[in-house]
Each structure stands twice: as C-alpha cells, then as structure tokens.
N, C-alpha and C positions, 0 to 999 in steps of 0.2 A: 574453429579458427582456420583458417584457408592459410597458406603457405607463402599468400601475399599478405598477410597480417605485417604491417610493419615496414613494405615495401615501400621504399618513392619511386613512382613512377608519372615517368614524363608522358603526355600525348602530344603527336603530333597530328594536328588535323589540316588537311590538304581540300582544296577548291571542286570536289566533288560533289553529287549529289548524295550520295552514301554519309554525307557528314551531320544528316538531319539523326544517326543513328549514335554519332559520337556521345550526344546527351544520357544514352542508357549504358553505353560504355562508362563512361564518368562514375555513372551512379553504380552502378557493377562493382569498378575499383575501389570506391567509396566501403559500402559494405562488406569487403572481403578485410575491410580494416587498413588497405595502401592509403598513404599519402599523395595524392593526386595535384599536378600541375599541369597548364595544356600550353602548348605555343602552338599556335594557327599562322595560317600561309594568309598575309593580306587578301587573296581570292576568297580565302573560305569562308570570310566573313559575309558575304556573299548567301551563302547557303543554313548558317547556323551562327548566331548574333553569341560575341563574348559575354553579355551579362549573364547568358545559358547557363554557360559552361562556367563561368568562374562563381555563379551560384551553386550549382551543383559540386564543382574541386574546393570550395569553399578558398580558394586562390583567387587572386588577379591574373587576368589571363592576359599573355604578349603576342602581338604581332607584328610588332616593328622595333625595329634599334632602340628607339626613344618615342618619347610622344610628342608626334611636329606642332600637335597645340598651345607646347608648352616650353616656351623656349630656356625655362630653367629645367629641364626635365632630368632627371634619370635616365643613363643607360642603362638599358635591359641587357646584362651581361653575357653572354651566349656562351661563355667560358661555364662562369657558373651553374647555370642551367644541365650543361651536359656534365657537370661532374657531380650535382645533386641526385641525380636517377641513378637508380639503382639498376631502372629498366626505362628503356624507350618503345613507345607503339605508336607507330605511324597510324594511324587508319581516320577515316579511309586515305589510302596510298594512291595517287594517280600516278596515270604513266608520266606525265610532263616531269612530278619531282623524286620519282624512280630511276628517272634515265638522270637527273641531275645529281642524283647521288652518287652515280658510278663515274662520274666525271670529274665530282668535287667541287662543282660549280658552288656558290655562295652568295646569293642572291636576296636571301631574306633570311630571318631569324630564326626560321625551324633548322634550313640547309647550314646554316651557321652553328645553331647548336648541337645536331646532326654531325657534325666533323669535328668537334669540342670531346661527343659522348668518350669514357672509357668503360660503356657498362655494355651488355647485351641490347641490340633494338632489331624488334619484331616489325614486320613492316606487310598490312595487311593491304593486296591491292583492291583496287575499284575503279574499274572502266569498262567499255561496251563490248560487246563480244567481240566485232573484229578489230580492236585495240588491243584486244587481251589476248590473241591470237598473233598478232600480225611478229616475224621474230625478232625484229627489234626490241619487244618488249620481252620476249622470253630472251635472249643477250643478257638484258636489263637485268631480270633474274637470274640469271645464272652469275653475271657478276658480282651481285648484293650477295647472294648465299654464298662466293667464293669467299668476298669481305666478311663473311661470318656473322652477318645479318642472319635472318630466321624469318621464315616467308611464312603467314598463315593464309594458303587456298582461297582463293577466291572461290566462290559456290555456283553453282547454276541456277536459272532461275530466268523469272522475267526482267527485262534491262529497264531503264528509264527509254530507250529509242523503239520500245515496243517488241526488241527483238527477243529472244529464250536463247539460253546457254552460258556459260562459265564467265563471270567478268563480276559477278557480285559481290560487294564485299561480304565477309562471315558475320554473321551473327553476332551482338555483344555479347550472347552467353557461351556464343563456339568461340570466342577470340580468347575470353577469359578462361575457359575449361583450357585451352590449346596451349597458354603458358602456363596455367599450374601443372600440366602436366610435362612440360618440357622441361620448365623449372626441377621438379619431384622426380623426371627421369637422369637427370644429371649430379644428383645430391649424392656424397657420397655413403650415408647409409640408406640408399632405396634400396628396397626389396630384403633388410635384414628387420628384424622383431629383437626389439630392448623389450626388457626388464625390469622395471624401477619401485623400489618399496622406500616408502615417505613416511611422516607424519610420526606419531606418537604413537603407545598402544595402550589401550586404558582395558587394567585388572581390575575386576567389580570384588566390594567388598559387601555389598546389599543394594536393592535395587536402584539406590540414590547416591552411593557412593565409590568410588574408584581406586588405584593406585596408579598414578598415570607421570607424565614429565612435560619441559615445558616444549616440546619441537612443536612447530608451528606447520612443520612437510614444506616451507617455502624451497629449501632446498631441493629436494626430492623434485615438486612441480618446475622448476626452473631448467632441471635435469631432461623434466619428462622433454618439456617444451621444445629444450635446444636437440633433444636427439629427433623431436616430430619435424621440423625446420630442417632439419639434416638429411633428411626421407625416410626413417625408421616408423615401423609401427610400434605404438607402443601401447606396454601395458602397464599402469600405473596403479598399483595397489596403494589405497591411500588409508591411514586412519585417521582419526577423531580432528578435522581440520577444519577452522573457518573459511579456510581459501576455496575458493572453484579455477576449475580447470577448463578453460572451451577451447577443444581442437580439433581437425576433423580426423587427425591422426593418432590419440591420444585417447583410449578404453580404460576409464577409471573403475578400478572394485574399493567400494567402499569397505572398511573393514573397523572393529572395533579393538578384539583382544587378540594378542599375540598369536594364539592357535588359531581365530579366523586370519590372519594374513600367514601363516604355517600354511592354512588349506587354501589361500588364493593364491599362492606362491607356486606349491606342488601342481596346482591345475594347469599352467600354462609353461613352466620350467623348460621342460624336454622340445619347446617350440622355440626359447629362445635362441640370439645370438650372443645378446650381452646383455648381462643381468649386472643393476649396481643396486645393494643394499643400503641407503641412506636412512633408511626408516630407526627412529629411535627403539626399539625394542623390550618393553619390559624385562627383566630378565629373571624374576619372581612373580605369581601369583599367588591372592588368598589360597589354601589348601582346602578349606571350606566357605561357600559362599552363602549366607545366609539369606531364605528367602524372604525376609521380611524386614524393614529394617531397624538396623539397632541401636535400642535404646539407651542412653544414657542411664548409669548403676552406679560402677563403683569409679573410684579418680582412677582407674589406671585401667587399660584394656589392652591385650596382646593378639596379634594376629600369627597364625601358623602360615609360614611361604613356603612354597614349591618353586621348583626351576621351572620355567619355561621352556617350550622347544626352541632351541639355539636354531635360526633360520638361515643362518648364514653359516655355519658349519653343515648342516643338511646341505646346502646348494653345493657347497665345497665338496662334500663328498659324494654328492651326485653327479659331477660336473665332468661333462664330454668334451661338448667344443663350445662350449660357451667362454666368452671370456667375460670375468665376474671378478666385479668390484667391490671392497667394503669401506665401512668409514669406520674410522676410530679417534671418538672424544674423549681425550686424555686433559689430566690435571697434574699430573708428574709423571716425569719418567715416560717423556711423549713417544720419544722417537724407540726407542728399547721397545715400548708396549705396541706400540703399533707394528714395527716388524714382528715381532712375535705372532699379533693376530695375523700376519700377511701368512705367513708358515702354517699355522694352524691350522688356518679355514682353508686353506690349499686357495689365497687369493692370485691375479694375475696383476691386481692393482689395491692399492689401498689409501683414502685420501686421510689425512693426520689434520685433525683444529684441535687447537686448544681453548678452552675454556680461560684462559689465561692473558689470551690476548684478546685487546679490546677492539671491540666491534664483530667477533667471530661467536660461533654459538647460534642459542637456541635465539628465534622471536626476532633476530636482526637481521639488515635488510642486506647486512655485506657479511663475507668472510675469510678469515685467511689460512690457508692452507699448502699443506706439503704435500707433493705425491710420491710414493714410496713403489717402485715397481718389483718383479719379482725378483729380479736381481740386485735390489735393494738399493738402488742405484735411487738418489732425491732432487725432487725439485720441490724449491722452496716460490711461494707469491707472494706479490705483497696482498696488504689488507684490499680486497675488491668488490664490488656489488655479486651477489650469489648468480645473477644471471652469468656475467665475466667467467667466474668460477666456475662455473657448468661449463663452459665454452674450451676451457683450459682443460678440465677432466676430457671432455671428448676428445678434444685435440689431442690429448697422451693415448688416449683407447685409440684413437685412427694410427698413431705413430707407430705404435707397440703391436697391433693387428696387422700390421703394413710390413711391419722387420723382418 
C-alpha cells in the first residue's frame, strides 16, 4: 500500500504538449489507491480529450465554470474542488499558467481552484528549453516555491521544438515516487521503527485442536497501518488472523503460539522506537501436547496449563528508549487493573476497554477507550471506529514523546 492509499488528489492539466502523459499519471494515482479528480485548462483539451482522463479518474472531468451547452447547468464549484484535495499536481505546468499563478490571476477553473486549494500543490513544469531558461520563468519559480508550492524538475531531454536540454516535464513514475517521497519525508514518525503485536495466540492441545480467543488483530493492523501512513517502519507480528495487511511500510511475521510471538518479538526489540502490545496473549498453555489426536473415552477430560512467557513484561524489563505501550481488557475493576499493569510492566502508556461497553472488544469494527499515561493522568473517548482509535493512541505517543 503506497502512502497515497486514500489520498484525494486533484490534477491540474495545462495546454501543453506534455499532457499526452497526464493519462499514465491518472492511471499511476489510480493504482496507488488515491482518489483521482482532474480540472483541465480549456487549451488542454487541445492536446489530451476529457473522456481520457475522466475514464481513467473514473470522475467527470471540468474545464469550465459550467457547461455553456447547457443552460440549466451546474456550477462547477472551484471552492469545493480545492478543498476536496488532499493534494494538487499541476502537470504538465506551462509557463503561461505558472506565471499566472504568482499573480493570482483567475481566468479559468483550474487558476480558480488553484487559489480555493488549502492543501499542498505540486506543480511540475513543461516548456522548451529557452522558456525554461529564460528568468522570468525561474522568478515564476522562485515565487511559487516562496508560496509554498513544491516544484517537481523538469528533466532533460529531447523537446517537442527538436531542441535537447531541461524543459521536460518528469516522468509519471518520477512525479509519483517525487511525492511519496516528500509526502514520507515530512510525516512525523519518518525514519523511527514501531513495534506492534496483534491478533490472538492459539495453544495446541493436539494437532487439530487449540486453546485460543476471540481477537480478530483488527486492532493491532489498524495500529500498524496509522503508524506506516505517519512514516514509521513497521514491524507487525501478527497471529492466527483472517485479515491481510498490504503496505509498503508494514513487515508482517506471521505467528501462531505465544512463544513464536515471544521469539518474533525478541528478534526485532532492541531496533525499536515504539513498541505497542495489542496482541491478545494466551496466558496458559497445554503443559503436555499430544501428538496424535484425542479421542473421546471418558465424560470428563482435564488439561494440565503452564504459564506462558508474559511478553509484555519481558519488553518492560528490557526497555531502553523505547517507548512501549500495552492494552488492558478488563471486566471489573477497570481502571485500578489497568494502572496497576501500567506500573508492572514498567509501561509509558496503556490503552484500558472494557468488555463491558458496547461495541468495544474483540471481532468489532469500533472501540472505546481510555488512555492511562505514566503519570496516571486519563483520557477518556467516546465509542469510535478502531482506525479513529489508532489515530488518537498515536496522537498521545507523539504528545507524550514531544514533552
């Protein structure tokens, strides 16, 4: 999953010949999983036909206020447009509506929606060598990038006028790598490694049978998800889960019983930044495992349990500069139990659900919780979808690493 997963992202295509490339751009943002809308400069249509492009954004594409065909028409809001994007990309950028940008000019519906945007817009040029030269246009540029625009390089190469040198527009796969990566250098967990242990752990009782619970790991992967989206790598120890995980940031180890997520735990530890145990934990195993399995005898059968390695106490007691998080699913006696585990396992954080309240818990798609910090200090949520909830744990991990 690319870090534009989820992204709306506006294009702007401009009266160039670079815009025959737009169409692989489209289909680029398409696949990375962005929501794709385009507004074209009336010129552009020119060089690259709207049924293209709004087959490919799977949108209707605008390039004027309204449709003068149609004299009941819809406004095409220019308001709305620039505050649907998440992200704007000009490309290709000519100099004509480069230079009209730093002016404020308002001439058609892209330059209109262009001075609506409140999000980040990228704005890749395309003109001929001595346009792209000459320093009006480099003015042009220095103004946009002082506006806090984000230029992607034009490339060198052959022009459309026959001549070689800098004026091309980039690449659709150098424009898209250009903001994932600008995007992923500004996040503010780049360059730190989470920790996250999910799912359930299932103790074999013979080779067809278990001791297991009901966690589903949607929590755990929602975790993983909002910390990869945030710039973290991560490592996601996962057990016994119908769910999949695709992200390009996100190293799942699959795991089944508590001592294989003990040893996938241990292997990567001492690399973390922030480690959050969500994973439901057996906290017994059979004592003996039988290798064959068993049969039904008498009406009653007993099993001998052993403790498990407690893995969240191990991290506690291993813990340098990690900052490590645990959960605690209580049915009484919530808030007492869970501080207590915060002190125990030597936590920095600890998120509290109850079983108690409805919609939180194993198998559901929301949940409500309290976060208990070292100082014991709570924040209490309401009932929310488990991605929200991710979103709100980090947002305490960034405040609390920030103090």
């Amino acid at each position: 999953m690319s870090i534009l997963s989820g992204k709306k992202v506006l294009i702007g295509v401009t009266a160039g010949i670079a815009a025959y490339k737009t169409a692989g751009l489209v289909r680029l943002f398409i696949k990375t999983g962005a929501e794709v809308k385009v507004v074209m400069t009336p010129a552009a249509k020119d060089f690259v036909t709207p049924l293209t492009l709004s087959t490919l954004s799977k949108n209707p594409v605008h390039s004027t206020f309204y449709d003068q065909q149609d004299e009941n028409a819809v406004w095409n809001n220019h308001v709305d447009l620039g505050l649907w994007a998440d992200l704007i990309v000009i490309a290709p950028a000519t100099a004509n509506t480069l230079s009209k940008m730093t002016t404020g000019t308002s001439d058609n519906l892209l330059l209109a929606t262009y001075l609506s945007a409140k999000c980040p817009v990228y704005f890749a040029p395309a003109m001929d060598l001595d346009m792209y030269k000459h320093p009006s246009t480099h003015e042009t540029f220095s103004k946009l990038i002082a506006f806090g625009n984000i230029m992607i390089p034009a490339e060198s190469g052959e022009l459309a006028s026959g001549l070689v040198g800098q004026g091309r527009m980039a690449e659709p796969v150098t424009i898209v790598d250009f903001i994932e990566k600008d995007i992923l250098g500004k996040l503010p967990l780049q360059g730190q490694t989470v920790l996250i242990t999910a799912g359930p752990t299932y103790e074999a009782i013979d080779p067809v049978r278990f001791i297991g619970n009901h966690s589903s790991g949607k929590m755990g992967i929602e975790l993983a998800i909002t910390a990869a989206n945030l710039g973290a790598q991560v490592h996601l120890v996962l057990g016994p889960s119908s769910l999949k995980v695709d992200h390009s940031l996100i190293n799942v180890t699959h795991v089944f019983s508590a001592e294989d997520m003990y040893q996938a735990v241990v292997s990567v530890y001492d690399t973390c930044d922030i480690a959050i145990a969500s994973a439901a934990v057996a906290d017994y195993r059979p004592k003996h495992i039988s290798g064959q399995k068993i049969k039904k005898a008498d009406s009653s059968f007993s099993i001998e349990l052993e403790r498990t390695q407690d893995i969240l106490k191990w991290m506690g007691s291993e813990k340098k500069n990690q900052f490590l998080v645990g959960f605690a699913l209580e049915t009484e006696n919530e808030e007492e139990n869970a501080k207590k585990k915060l002190k125990t396992k030597n936590l920095d954080l600890i998120v509290l659900n109850s079983l108690n309240d409805k919609g939180a818990g194993f198998k559901s798609q929301t949940n409500k919780v309290s976060l208990i910090n070292h100082k014991l200090e709570i924040k209490a949520f309401e009932l929310k979808t488990k991605a929200e909830v991710a979103q709100d744990i980090f947002d305490e991990i960034n405040t609390l690493r920030n103090d």
